[in-house]
C-alpha atoms as an extended CHARMM CRD file, in Angstrom:
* protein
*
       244  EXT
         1         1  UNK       CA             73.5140000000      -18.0500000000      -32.0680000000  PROA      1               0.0000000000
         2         2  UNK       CA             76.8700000000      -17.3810000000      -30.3750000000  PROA      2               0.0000000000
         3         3  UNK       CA             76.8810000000      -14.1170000000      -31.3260000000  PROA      3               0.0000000000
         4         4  UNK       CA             73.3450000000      -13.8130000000      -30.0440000000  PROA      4               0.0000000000
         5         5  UNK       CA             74.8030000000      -14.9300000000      -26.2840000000  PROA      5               0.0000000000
         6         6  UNK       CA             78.1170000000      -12.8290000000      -26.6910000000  PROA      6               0.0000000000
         7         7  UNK       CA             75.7260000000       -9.8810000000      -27.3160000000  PROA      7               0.0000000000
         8         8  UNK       CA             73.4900000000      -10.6730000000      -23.8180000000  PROA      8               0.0000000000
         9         9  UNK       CA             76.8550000000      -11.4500000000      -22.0290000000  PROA      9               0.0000000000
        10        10  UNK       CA             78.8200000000       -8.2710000000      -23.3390000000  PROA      10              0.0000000000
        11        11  UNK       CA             75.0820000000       -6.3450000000      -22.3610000000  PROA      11              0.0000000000
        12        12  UNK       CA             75.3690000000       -7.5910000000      -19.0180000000  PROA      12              0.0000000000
        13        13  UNK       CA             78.9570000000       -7.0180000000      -18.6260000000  PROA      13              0.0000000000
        14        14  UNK       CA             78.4350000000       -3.4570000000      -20.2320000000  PROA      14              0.0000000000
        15        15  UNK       CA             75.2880000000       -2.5450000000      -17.9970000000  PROA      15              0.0000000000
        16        16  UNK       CA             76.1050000000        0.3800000000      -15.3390000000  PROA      16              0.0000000000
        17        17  UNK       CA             75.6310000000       -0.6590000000      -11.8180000000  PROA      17              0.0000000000
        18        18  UNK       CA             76.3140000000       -4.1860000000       -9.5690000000  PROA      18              0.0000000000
        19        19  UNK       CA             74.5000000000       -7.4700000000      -10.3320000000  PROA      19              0.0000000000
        20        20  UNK       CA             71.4980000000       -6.3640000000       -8.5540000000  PROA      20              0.0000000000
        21        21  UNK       CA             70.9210000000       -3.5060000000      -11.2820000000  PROA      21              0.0000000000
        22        22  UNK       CA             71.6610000000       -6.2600000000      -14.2020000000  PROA      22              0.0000000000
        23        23  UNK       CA             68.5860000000       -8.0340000000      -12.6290000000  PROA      23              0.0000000000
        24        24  UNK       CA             66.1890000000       -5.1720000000      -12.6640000000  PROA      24              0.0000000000
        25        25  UNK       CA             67.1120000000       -4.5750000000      -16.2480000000  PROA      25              0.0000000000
        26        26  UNK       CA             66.1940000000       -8.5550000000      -16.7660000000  PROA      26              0.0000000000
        27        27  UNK       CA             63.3400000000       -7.6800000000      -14.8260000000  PROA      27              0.0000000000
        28        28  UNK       CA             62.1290000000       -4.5050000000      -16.9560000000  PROA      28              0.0000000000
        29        29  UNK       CA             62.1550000000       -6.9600000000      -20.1720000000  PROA      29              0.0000000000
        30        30  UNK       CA             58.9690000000       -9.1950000000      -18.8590000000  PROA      30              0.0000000000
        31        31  UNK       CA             57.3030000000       -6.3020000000      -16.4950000000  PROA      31              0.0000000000
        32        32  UNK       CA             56.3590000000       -2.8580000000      -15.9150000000  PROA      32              0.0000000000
        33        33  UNK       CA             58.0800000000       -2.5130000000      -12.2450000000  PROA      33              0.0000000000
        34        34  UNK       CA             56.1460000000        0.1510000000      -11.2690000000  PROA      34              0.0000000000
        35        35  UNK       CA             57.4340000000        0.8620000000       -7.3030000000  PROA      35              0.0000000000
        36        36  UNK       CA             53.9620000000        0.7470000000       -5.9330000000  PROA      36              0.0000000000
        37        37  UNK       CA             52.8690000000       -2.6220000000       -7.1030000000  PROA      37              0.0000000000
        38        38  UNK       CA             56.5330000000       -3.9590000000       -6.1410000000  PROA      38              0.0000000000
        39        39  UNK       CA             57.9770000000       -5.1720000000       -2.9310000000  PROA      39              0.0000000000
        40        40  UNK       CA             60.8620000000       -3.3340000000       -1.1360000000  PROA      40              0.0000000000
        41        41  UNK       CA             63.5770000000       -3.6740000000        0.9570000000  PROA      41              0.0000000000
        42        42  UNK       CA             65.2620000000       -0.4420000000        2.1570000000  PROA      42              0.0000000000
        43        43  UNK       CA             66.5380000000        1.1600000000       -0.6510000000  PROA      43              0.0000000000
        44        44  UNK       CA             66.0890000000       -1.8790000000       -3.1040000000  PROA      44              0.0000000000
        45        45  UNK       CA             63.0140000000       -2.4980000000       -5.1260000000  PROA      45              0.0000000000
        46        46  UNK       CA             62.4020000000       -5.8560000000       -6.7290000000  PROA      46              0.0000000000
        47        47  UNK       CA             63.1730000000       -6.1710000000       -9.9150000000  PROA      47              0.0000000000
        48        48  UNK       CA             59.4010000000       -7.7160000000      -10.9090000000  PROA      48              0.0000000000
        49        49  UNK       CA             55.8670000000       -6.3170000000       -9.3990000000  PROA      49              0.0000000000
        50        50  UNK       CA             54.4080000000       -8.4920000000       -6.6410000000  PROA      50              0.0000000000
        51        51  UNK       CA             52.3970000000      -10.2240000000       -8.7120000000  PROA      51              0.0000000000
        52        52  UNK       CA             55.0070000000      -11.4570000000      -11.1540000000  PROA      52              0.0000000000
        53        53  UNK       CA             56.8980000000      -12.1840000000       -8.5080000000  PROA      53              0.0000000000
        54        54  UNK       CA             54.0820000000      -14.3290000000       -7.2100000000  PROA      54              0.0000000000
        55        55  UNK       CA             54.4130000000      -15.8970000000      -11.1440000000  PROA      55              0.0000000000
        56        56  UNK       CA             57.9340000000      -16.7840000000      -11.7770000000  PROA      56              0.0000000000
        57        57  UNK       CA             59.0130000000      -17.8010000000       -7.7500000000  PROA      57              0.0000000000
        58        58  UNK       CA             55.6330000000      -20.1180000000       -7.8590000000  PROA      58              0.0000000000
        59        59  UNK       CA             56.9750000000      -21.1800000000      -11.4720000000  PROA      59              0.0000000000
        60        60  UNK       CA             60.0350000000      -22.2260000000       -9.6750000000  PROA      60              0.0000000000
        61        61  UNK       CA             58.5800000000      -24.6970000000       -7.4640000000  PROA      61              0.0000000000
        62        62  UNK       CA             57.0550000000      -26.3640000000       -9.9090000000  PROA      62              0.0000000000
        63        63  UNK       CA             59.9730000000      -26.5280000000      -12.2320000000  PROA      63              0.0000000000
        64        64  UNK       CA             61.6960000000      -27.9880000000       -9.5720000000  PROA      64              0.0000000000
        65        65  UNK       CA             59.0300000000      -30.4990000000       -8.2960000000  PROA      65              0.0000000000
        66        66  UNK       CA             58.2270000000      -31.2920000000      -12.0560000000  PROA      66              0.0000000000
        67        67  UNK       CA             61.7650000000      -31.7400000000      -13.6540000000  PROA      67              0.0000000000
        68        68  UNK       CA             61.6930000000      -35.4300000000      -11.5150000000  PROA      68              0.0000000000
        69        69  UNK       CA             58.2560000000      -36.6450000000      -12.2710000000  PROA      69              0.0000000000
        70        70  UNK       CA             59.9930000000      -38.9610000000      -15.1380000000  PROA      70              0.0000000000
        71        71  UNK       CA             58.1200000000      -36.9780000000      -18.5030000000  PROA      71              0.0000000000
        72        72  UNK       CA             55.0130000000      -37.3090000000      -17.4580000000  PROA      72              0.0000000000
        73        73  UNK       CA             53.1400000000      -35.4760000000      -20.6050000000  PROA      73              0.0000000000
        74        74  UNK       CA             49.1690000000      -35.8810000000      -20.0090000000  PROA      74              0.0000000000
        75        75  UNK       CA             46.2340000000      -33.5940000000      -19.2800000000  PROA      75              0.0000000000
        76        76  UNK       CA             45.4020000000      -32.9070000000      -15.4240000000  PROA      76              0.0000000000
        77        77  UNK       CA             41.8260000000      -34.6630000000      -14.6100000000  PROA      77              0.0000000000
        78        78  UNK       CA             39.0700000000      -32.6780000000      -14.9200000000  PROA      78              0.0000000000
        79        79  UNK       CA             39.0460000000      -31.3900000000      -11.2540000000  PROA      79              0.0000000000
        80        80  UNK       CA             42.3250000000      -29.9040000000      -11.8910000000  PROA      80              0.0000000000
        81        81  UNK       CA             41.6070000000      -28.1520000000      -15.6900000000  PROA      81              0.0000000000
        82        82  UNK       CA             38.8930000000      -26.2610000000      -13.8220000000  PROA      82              0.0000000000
        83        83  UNK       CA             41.3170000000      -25.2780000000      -10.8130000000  PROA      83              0.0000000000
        84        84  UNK       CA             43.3590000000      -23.9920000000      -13.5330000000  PROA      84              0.0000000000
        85        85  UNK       CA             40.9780000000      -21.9520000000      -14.9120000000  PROA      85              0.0000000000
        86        86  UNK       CA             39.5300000000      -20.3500000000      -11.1870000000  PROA      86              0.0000000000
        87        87  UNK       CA             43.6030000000      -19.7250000000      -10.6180000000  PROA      87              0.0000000000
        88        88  UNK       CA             44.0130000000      -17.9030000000      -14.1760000000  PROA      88              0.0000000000
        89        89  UNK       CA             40.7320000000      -16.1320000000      -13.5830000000  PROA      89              0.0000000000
        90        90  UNK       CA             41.9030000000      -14.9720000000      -10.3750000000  PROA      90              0.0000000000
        91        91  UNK       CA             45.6350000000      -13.6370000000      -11.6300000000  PROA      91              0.0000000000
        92        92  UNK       CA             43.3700000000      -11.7620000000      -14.5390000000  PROA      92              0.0000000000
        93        93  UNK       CA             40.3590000000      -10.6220000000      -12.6100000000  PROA      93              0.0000000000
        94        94  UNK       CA             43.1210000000       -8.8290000000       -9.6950000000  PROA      94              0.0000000000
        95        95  UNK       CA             45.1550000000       -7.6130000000      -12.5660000000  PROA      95              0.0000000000
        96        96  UNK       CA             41.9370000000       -6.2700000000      -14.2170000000  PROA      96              0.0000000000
        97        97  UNK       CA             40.8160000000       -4.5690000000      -11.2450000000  PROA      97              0.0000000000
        98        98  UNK       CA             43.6200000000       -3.1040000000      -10.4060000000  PROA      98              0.0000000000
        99        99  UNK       CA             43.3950000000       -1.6210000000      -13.5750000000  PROA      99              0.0000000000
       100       100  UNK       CA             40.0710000000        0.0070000000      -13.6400000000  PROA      100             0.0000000000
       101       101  UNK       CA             40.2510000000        0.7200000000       -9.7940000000  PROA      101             0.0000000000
       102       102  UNK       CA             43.2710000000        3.0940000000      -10.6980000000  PROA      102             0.0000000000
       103       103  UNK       CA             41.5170000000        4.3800000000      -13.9930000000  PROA      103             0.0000000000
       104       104  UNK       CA             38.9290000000        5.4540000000      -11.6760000000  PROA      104             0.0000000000
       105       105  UNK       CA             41.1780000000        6.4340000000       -8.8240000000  PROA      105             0.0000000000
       106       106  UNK       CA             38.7940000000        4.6110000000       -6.2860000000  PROA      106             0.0000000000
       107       107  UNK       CA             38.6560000000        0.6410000000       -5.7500000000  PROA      107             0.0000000000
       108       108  UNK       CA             36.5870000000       -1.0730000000       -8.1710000000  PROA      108             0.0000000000
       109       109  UNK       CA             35.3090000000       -4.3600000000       -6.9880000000  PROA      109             0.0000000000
       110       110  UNK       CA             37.6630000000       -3.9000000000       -4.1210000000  PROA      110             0.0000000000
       111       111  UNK       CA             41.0160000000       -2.4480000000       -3.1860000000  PROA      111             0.0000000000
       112       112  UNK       CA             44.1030000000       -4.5450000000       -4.7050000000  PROA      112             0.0000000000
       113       113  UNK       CA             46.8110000000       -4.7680000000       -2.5910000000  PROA      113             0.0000000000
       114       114  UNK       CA             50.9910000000       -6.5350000000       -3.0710000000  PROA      114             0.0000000000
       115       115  UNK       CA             49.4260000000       -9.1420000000       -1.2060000000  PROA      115             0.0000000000
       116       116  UNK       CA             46.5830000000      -10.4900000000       -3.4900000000  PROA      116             0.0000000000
       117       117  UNK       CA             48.7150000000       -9.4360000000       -6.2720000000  PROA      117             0.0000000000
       118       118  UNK       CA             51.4360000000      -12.2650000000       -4.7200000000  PROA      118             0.0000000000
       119       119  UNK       CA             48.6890000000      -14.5780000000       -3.9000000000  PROA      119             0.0000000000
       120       120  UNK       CA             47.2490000000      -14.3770000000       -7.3950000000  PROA      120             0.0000000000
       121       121  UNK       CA             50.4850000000      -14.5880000000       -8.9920000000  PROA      121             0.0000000000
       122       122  UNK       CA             51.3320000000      -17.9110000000       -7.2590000000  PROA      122             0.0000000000
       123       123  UNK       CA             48.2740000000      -19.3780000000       -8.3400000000  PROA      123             0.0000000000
       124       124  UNK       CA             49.2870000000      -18.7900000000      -11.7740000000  PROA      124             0.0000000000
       125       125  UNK       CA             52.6540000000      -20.1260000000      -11.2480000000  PROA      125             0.0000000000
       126       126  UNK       CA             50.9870000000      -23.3290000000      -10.9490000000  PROA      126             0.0000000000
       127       127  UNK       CA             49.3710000000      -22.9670000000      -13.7800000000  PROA      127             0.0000000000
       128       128  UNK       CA             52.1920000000      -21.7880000000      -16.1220000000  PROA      128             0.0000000000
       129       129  UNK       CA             54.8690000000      -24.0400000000      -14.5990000000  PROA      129             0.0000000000
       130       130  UNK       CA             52.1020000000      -26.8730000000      -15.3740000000  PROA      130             0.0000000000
       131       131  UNK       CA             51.5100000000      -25.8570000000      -18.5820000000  PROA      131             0.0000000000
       132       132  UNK       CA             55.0380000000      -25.4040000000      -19.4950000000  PROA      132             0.0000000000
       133       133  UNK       CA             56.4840000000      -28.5880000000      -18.4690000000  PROA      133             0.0000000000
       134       134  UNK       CA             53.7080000000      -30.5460000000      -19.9210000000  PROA      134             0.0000000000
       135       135  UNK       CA             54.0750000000      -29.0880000000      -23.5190000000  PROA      135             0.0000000000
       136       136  UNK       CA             58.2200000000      -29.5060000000      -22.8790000000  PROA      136             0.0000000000
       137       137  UNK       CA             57.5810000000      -33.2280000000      -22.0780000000  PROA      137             0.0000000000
       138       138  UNK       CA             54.8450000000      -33.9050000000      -24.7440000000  PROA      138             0.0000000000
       139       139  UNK       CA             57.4240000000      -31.8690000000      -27.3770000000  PROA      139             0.0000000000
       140       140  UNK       CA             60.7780000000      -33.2460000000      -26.4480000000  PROA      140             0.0000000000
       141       141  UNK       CA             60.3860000000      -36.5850000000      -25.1680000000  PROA      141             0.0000000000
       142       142  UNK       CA             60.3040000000      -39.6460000000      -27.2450000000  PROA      142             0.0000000000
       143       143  UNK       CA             57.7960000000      -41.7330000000      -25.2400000000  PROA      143             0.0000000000
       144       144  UNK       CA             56.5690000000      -39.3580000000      -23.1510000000  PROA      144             0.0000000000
       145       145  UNK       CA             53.9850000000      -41.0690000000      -20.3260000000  PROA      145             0.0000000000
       146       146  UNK       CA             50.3480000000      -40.3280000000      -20.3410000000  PROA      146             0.0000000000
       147       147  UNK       CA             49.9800000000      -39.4500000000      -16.6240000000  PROA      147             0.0000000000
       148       148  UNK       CA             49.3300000000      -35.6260000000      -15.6540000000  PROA      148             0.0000000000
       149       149  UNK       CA             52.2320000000      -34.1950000000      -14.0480000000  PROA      149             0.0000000000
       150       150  UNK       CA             49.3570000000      -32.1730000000      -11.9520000000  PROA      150             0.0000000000
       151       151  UNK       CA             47.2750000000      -35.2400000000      -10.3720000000  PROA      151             0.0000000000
       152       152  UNK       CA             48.0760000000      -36.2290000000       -7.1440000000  PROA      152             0.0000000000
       153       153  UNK       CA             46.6500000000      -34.3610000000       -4.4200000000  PROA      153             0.0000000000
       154       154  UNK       CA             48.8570000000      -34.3840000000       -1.6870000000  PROA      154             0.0000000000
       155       155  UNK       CA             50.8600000000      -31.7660000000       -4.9000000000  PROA      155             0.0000000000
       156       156  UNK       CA             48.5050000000      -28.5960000000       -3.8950000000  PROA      156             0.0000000000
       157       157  UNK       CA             48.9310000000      -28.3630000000       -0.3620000000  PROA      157             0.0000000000
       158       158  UNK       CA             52.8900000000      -29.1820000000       -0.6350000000  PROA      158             0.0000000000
       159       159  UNK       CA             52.6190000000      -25.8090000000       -3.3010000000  PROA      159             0.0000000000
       160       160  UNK       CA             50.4280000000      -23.8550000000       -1.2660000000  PROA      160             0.0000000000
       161       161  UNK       CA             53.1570000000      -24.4280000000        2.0010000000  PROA      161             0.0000000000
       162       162  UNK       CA             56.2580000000      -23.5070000000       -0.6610000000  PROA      162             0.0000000000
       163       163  UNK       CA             54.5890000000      -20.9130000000       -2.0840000000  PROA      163             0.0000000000
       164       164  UNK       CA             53.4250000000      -19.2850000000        1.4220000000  PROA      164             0.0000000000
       165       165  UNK       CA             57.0600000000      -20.0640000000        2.4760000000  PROA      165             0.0000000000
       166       166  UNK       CA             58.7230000000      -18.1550000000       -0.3470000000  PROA      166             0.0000000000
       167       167  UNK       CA             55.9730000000      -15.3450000000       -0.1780000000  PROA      167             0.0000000000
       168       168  UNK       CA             56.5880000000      -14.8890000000        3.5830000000  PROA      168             0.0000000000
       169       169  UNK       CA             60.3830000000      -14.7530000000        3.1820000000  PROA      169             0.0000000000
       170       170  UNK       CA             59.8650000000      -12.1360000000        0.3770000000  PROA      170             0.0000000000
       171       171  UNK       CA             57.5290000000      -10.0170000000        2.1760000000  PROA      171             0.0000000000
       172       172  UNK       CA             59.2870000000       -9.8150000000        5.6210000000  PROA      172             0.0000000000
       173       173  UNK       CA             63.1490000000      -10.4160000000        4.6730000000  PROA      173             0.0000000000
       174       174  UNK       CA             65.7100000000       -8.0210000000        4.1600000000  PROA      174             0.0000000000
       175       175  UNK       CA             69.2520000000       -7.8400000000        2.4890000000  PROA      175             0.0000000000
       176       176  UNK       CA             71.1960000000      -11.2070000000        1.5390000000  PROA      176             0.0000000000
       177       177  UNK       CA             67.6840000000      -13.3200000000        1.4390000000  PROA      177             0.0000000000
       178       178  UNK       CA             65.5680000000      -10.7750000000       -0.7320000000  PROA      178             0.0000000000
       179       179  UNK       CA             68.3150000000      -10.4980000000       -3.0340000000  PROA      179             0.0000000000
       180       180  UNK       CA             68.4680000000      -13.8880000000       -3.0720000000  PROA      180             0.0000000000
       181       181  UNK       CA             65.1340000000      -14.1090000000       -4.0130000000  PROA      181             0.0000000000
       182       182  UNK       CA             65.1980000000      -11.9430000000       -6.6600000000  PROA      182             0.0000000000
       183       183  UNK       CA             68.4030000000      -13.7430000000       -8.0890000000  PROA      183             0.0000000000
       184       184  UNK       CA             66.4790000000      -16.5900000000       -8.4050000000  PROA      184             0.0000000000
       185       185  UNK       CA             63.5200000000      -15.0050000000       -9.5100000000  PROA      185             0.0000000000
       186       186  UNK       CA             65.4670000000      -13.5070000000      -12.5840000000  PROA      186             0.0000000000
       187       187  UNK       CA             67.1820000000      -16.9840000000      -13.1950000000  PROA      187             0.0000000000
       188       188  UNK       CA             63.5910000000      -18.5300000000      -13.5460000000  PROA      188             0.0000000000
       189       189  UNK       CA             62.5600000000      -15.9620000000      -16.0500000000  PROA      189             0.0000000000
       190       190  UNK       CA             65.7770000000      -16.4980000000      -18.1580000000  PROA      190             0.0000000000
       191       191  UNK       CA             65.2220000000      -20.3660000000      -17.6110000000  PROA      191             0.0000000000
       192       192  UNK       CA             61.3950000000      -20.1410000000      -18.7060000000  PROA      192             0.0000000000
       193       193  UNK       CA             61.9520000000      -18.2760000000      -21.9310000000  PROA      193             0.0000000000
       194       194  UNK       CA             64.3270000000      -20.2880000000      -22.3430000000  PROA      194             0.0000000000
       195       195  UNK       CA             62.2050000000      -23.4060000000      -22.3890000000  PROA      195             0.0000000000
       196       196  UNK       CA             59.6210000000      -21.9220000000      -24.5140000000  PROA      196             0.0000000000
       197       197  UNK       CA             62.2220000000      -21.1570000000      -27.5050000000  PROA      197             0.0000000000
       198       198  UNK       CA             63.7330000000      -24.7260000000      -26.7340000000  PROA      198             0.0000000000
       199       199  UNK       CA             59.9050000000      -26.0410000000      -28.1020000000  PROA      199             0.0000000000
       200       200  UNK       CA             59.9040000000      -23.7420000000      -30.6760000000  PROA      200             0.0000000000
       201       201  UNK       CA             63.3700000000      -24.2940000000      -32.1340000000  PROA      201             0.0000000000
       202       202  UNK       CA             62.7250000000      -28.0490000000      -31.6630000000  PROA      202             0.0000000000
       203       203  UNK       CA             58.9840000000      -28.0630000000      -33.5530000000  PROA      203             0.0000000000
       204       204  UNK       CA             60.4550000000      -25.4910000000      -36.4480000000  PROA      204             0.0000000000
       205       205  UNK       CA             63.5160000000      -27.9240000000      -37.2650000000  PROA      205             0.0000000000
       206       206  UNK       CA             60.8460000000      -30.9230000000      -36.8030000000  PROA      206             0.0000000000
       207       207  UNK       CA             62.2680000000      -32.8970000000      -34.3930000000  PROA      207             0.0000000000
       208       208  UNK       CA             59.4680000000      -33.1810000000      -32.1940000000  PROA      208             0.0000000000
       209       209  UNK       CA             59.4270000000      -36.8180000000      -29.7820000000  PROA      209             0.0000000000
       210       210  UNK       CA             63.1690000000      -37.5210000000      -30.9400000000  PROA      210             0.0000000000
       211       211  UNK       CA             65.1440000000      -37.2890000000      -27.8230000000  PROA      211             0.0000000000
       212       212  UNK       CA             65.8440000000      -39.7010000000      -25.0600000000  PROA      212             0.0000000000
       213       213  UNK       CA             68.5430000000      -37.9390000000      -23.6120000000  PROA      213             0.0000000000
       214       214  UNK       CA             68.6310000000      -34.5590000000      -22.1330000000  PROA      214             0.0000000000
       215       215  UNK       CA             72.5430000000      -34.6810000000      -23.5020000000  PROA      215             0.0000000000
       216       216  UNK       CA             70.8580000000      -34.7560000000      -26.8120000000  PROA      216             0.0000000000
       217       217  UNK       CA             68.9630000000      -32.0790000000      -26.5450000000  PROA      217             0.0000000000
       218       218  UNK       CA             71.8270000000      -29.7930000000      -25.6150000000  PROA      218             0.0000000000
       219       219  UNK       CA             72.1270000000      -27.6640000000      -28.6150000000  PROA      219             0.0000000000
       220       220  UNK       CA             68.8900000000      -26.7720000000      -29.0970000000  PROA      220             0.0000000000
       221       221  UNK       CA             68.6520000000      -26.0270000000      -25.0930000000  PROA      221             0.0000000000
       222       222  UNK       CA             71.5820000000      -23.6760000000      -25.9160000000  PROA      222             0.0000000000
       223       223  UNK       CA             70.1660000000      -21.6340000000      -29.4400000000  PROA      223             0.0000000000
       224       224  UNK       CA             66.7990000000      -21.3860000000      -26.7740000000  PROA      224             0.0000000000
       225       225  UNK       CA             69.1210000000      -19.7310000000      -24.7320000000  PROA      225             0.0000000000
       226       226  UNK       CA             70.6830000000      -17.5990000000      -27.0970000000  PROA      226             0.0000000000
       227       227  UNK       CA             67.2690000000      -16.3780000000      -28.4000000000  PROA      227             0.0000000000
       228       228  UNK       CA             65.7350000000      -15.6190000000      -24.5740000000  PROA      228             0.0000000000
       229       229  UNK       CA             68.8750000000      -13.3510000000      -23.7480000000  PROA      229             0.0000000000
       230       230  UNK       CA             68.4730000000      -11.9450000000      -27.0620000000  PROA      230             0.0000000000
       231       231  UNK       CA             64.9610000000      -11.4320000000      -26.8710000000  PROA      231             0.0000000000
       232       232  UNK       CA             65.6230000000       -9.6560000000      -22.9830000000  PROA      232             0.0000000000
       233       233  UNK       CA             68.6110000000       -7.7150000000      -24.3590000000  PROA      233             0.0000000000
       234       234  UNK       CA             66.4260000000       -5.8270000000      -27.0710000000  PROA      234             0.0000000000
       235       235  UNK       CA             63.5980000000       -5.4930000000      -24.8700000000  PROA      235             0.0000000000
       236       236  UNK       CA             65.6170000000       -3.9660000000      -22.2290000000  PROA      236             0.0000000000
       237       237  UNK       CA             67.7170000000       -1.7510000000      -24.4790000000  PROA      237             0.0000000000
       238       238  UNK       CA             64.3680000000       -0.6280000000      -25.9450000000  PROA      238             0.0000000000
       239       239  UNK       CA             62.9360000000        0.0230000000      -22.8010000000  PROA      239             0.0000000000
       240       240  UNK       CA             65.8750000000        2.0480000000      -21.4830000000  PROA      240             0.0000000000
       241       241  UNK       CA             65.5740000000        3.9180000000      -24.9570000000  PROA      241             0.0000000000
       242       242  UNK       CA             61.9350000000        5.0240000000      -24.4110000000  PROA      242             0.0000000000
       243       243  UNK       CA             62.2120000000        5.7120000000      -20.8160000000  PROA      243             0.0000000000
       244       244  UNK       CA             65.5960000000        7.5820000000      -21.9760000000  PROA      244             0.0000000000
């Protein structure tokens, strides 16, 4: 696995251009980028489409808000499930008819736009960053609580405020604060990978509800690490390759 992350690093150190052209190759390894579905600024284009932007910034406010609601590991009520389910139907359904309204170079149901590609994207944040940190609780966690990490209600409106916040600021800002954005925007897609081959390193070597410690749980944080910037190196080189 070292040589895994001294293969990303030496990538990134390798890779032509500043920082900013490092994270649009992170970028090209989880979405298409075209420059008419992304946001700009000036000369810069973001290095995700609006509406994955809408994903992984809304996937960082959860992250954030979750990571200190003590390993809470249960299913939302039954009010929230089915909000899930309207917000993934949404992300789809926009995606979908974006899809068809271009294959028929009219709008279908009705004209998609960066804006309900953001909104829709942030809706799903919710639901992936829910998802996510419920299965990483429920997998890692030793005596992980019952409670739903998605279950107080006061939660959506404080979301809907950060993600309209963080929307705004990438829709209307310029220089230092939309790079910013998409800094962080490419650190939450390395840090979500990340996660997911954390669960699946820890459920292949069976040690499933063993840690108490997030100490203990170092190593296999860091081979999850090593396998998500190996996993964006190929698919980056590979991209680059086809695109030539």
């Amino acid at each position: 696995m070292l040589s895994a992350i001294g293969i990303a690093l030496n990538w990134l150190h390798l890779h032509p251009g500043d920082l900013y052209a490092r994270s649009l190759a992170i970028g090209s390894s989880v979405c298409h980028q075209l420059p008419s579905h992304s946001f700009h600024s000036g000369d810069l284009q973001f290095p995700i489409c609006a509406r994955c932007s809408g994903l992984y910034l809304g996937c960082f406010i959860g992250i954030l808000y979750y990571a200190f609601q003590d390993r809470k590991a249960g299913l939302p009520a039954r009010g929230y499930m089915l909000l899930s389910l309207f917000l993934t139907a949404a992300w789809g359904g926009d995606g979908l008819n974006s899809l068809i309204s271009e294959m028929l170079g009219k709008p279908f149901l009705y004209t998609t736009t960066n804006t309900t590609r953001l909104i829709t994207g942030f809706g799903m944040g919710l639901v992936l960053c829910t998802a996510l940190m419920t299965l990483f609780n429920l997998t890692i966690w030793k005596n992980p609580r019952k409670e739903p990490l998605l279950g107080n209600f006061w939660q959506l409106p404080a979301y809907i405020f950060t993600a309209a916040l963080l929307g705004s600021l990438l829709v209307f800002a310029d220089g230092v604060i939309f790079r910013g954005l998409a800094y962080l925007s490419m650190l939450t897609v390395i840090a979500v990978i990340t996660a997911l081959y954390t669960i699946f390193w820890v459920i292949l070597l069976k040690k499933e509800n063993s840690f108490e410690k997030l100490s203990a749980l170092a190593i296999f944080i860091a081979v999850g690490f090593a396998t998500a910037m190996l996993q964006i190196t190929l698919l980056s080189a590979l991209r680059g390759w086809l695109i030539g």
